[in-house]
C-alpha positions in Angstrom: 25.6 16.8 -7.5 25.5 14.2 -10.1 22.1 12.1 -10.5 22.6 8.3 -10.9 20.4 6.3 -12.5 20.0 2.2 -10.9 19.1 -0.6 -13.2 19.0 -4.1 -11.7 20.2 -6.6 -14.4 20.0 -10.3 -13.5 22.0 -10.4 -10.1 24.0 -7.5 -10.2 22.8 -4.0 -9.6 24.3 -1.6 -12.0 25.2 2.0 -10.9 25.9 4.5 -13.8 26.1 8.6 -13.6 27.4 11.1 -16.0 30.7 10.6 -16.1 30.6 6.8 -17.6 31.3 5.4 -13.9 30.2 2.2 -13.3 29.9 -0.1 -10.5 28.8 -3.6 -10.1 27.5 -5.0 -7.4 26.7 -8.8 -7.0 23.3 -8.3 -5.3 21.5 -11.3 -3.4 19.6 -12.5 -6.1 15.9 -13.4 -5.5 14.4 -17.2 -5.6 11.2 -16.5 -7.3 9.4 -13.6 -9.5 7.2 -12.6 -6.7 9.8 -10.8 -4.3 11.3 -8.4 -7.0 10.1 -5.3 -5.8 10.4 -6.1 -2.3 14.1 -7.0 -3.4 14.3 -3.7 -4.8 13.4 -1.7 -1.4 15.7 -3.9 0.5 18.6 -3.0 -1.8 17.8 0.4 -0.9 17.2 0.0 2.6 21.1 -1.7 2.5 22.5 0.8 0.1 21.3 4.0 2.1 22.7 2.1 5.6 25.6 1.6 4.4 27.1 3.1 1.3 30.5 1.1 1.8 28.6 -1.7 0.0 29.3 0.7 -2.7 32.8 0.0 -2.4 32.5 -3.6 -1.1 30.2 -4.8 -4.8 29.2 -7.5 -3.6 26.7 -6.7 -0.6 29.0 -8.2 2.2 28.7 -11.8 0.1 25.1 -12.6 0.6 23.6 -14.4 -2.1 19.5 -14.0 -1.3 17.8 -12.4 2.1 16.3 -14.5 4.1 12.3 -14.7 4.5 12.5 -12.7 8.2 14.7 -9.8 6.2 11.7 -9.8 3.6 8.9 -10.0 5.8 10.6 -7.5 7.7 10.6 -5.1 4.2 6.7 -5.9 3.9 6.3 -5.5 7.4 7.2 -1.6 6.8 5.6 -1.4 3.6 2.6 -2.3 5.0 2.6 -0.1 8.0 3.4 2.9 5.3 0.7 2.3 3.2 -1.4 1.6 6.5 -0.4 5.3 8.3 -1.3 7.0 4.5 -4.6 5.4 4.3 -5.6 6.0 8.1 -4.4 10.1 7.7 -6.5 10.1 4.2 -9.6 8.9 5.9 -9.1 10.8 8.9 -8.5 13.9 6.7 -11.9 13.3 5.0 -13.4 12.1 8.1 -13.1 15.0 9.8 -13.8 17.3 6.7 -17.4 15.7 6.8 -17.7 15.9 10.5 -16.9 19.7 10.2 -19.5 20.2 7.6 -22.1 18.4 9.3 -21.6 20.5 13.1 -21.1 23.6 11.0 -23.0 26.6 12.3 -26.0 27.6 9.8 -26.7 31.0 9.6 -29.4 33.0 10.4 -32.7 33.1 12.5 -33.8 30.3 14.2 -36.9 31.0 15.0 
């Protein structure tokens, strides 16, 4: 399988693999600086859903997401990051509790 590599130029998402194929897509474009990455994982979100867009170029015509798709993309981001951080500190939490309640050997007495 050939790897692609994805550059985002302006507004249009640019698709290019080893054999000098190239596709442009007109991606929604977003309103301010702040959104970019979030743009970014949407696009992916979209692309992996559906590869016709592929096909299509111009991601079925839509010219920005709305704030509800993007809260929904930080919405998941968040929860991600959330679930990582809770298993880290649970991981360590219980490593600690384990060393504290471990056995010492030897007489008691």
């Amino acid at each position: 399988m050939q790897s692609l590599s994805f550059w985002v130029f302006w507004n249009c998402f640019y698709v290019f693999s080893y054999s000098n194929y190239r596709i442009c897509l007109q991606c929604p474009k977003q309103p301010t600086n702040v959104e970019c990455g979030f743009y970014v994982m949407k696009y992916m979100k979209d692309l992996i859903r559906d590869e016709r867009i592929l096909s299509k170029g111009n991601f079925n015509g839509k010219k920005t997401y709305t704030k509800a798709e993007i809260d929904e993309v930080r919405a998941e981001w968040i929860k991600s990051v959330m679930n990582e951080v809770y298993s880290a500190y649970m991981f360590y939490w219980l490593l600690v509790m384990s060393l504290c309640i471990a056995p010492v050997s030897g007489d008691a007495s």
